[in-house]
N, CA and C atoms as a LAMMPS dump frame, in Angstrom:
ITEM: TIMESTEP
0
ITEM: NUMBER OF ATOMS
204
ITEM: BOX BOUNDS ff ff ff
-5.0000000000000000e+02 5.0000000000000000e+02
-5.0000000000000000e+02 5.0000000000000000e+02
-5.0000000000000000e+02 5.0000000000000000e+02
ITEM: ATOMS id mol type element x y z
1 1 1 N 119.061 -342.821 26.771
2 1 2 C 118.058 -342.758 27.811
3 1 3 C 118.718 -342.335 29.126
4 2 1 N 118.271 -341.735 29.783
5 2 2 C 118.545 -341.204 31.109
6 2 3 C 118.444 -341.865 31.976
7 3 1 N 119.59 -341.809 33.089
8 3 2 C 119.329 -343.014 34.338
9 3 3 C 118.254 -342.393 35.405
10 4 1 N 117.581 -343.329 35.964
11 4 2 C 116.165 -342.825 36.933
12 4 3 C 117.293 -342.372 37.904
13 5 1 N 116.105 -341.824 38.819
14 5 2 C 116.475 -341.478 40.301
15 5 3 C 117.119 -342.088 40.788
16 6 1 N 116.909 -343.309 41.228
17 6 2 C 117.158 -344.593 41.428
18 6 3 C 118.334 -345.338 41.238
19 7 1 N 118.693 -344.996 40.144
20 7 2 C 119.668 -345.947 39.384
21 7 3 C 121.102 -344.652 39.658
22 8 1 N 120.574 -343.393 39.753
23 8 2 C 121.731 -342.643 40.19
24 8 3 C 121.927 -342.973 42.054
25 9 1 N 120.829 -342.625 42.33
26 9 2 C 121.441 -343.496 43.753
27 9 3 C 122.105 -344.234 44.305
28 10 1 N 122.052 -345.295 43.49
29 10 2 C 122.621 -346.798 43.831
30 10 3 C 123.91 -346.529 43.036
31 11 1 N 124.409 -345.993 42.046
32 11 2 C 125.715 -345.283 41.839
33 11 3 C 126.23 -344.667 42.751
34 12 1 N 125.543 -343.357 43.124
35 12 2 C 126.18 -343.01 44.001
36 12 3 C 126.654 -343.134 45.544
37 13 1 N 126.135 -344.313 45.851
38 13 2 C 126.153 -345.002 47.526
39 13 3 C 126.899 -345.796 46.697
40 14 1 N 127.549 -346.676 46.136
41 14 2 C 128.497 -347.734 45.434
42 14 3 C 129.429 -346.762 45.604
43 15 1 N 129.78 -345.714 44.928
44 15 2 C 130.847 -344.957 44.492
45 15 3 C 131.445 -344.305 46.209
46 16 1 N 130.491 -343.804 46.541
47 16 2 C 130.798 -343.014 47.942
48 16 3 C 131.504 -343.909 49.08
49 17 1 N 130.99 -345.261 48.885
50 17 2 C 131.898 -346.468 49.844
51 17 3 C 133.224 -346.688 49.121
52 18 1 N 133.549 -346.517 48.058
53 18 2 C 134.597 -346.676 47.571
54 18 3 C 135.336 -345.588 47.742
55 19 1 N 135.131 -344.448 47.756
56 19 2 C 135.695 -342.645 47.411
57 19 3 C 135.883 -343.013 48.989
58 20 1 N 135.347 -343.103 49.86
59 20 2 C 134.689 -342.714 51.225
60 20 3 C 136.349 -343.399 51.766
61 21 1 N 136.169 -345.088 51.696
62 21 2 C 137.253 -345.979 51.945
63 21 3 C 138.102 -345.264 51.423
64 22 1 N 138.781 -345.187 50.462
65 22 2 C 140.279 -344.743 49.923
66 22 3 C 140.956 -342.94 50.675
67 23 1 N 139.987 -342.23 50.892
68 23 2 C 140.2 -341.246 51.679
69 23 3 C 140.342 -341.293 53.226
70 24 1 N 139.922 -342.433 53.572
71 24 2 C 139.704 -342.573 55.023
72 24 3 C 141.306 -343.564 55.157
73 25 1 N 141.813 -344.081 54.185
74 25 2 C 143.578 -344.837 53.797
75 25 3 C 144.283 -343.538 53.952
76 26 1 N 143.905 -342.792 53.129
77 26 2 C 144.966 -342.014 53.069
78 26 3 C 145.239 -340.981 54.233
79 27 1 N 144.206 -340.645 54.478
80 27 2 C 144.267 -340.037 55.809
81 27 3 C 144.941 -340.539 56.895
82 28 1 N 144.746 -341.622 57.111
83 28 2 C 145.671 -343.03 58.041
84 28 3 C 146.904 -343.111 57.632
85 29 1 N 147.546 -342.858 56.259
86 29 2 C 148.841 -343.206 55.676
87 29 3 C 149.791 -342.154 56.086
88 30 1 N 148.463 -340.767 56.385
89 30 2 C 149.694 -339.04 56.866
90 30 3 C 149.231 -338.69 57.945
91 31 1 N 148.87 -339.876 58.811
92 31 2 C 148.906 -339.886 60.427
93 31 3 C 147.861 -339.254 60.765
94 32 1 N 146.561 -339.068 60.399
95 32 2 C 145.754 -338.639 61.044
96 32 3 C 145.183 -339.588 62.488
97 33 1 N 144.753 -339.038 63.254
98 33 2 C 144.388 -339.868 64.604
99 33 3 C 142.786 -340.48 64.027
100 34 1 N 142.967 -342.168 64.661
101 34 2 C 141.561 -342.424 64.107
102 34 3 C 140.374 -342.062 64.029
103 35 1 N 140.348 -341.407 65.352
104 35 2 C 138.767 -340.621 65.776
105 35 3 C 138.743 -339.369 64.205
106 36 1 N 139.377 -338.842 64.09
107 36 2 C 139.585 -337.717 62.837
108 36 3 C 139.013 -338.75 61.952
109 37 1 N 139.835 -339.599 61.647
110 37 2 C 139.634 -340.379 60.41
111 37 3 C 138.241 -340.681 60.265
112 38 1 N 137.352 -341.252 61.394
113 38 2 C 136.054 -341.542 61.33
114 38 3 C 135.269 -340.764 61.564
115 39 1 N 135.656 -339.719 61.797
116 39 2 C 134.357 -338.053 61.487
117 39 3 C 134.593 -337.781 59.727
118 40 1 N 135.532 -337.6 59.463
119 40 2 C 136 -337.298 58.131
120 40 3 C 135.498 -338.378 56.784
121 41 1 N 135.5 -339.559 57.301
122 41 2 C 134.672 -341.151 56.644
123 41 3 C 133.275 -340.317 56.365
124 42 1 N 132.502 -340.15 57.433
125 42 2 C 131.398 -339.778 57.657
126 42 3 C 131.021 -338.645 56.851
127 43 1 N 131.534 -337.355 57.346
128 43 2 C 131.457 -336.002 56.704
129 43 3 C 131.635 -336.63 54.785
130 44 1 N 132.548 -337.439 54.52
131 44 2 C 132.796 -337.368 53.38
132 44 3 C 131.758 -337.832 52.568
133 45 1 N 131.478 -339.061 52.736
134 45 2 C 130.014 -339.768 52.419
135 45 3 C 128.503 -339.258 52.099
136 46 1 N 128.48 -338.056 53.367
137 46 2 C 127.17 -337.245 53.537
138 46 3 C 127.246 -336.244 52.524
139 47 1 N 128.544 -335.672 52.269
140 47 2 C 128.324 -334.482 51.873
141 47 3 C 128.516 -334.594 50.544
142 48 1 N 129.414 -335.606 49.893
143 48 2 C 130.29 -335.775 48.322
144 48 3 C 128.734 -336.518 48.073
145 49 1 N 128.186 -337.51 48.517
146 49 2 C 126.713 -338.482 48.431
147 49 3 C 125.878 -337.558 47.454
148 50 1 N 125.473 -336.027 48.584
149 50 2 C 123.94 -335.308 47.865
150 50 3 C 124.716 -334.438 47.093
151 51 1 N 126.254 -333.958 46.581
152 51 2 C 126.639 -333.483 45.963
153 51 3 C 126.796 -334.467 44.46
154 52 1 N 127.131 -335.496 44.748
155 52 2 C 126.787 -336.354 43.587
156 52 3 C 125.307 -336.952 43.033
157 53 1 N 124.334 -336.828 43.584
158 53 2 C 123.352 -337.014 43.315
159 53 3 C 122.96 -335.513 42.92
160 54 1 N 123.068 -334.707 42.791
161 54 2 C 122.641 -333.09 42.16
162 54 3 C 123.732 -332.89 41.055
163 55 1 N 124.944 -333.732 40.851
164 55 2 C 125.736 -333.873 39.682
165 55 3 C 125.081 -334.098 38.712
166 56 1 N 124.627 -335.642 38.873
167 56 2 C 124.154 -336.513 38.181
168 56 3 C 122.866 -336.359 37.602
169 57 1 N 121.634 -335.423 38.535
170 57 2 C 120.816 -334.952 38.217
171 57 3 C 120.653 -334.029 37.204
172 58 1 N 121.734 -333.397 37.309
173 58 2 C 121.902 -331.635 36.276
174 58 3 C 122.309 -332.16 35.217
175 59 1 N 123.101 -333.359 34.628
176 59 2 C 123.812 -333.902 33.567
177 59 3 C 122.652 -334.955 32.836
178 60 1 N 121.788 -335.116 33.728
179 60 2 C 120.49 -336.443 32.763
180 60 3 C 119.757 -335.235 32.576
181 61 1 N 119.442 -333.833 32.892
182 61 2 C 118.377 -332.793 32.54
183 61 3 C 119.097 -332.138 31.086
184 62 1 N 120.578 -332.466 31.008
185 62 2 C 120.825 -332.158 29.75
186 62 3 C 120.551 -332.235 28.431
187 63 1 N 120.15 -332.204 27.501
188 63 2 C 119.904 -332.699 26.212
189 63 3 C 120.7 -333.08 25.809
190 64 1 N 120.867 -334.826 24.914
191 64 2 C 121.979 -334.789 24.187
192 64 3 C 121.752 -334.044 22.724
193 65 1 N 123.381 -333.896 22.281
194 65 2 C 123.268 -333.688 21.339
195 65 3 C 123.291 -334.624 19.99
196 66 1 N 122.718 -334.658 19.224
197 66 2 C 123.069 -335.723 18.376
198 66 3 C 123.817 -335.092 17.014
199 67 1 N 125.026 -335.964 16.828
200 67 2 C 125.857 -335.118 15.632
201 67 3 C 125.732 -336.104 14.789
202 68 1 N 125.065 -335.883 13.725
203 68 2 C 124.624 -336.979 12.554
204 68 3 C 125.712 -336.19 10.972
């Protein structure tokens, strides 16, 4: 069964605070200045967010296959 709208959403806002955090470390770890760091938090979230929700969308429109 295919995950709703919904249920990819709430994946993907879970996932994006996690992706979002660990990029916004590493960025801090090779000296980026904080103000950078917190445009880049931001940018990352917005943009990886509706790119993962049109992932996730194109992959539940798939058919499975069933190999019997």
């Amino acid at each position: 069964m295919a995950d709703s709208i919904s249920r990819s959403i709430a994946k993907s806002i879970t996932w994006r605070i996690i992706a979002s955090i660990t990029t916004a470390i590493l960025a801090l770890l090779f000296g980026m200045p904080q103000k950078a760091v917190g445009y880049l938090f931001l940018a990352d979230i917005i943009v990886k967010f509706v790119m993962y929700i049109g992932h996730e969308r194109i992959w539940t429109s798939i058919p499975k296959l069933d190999k019997k």
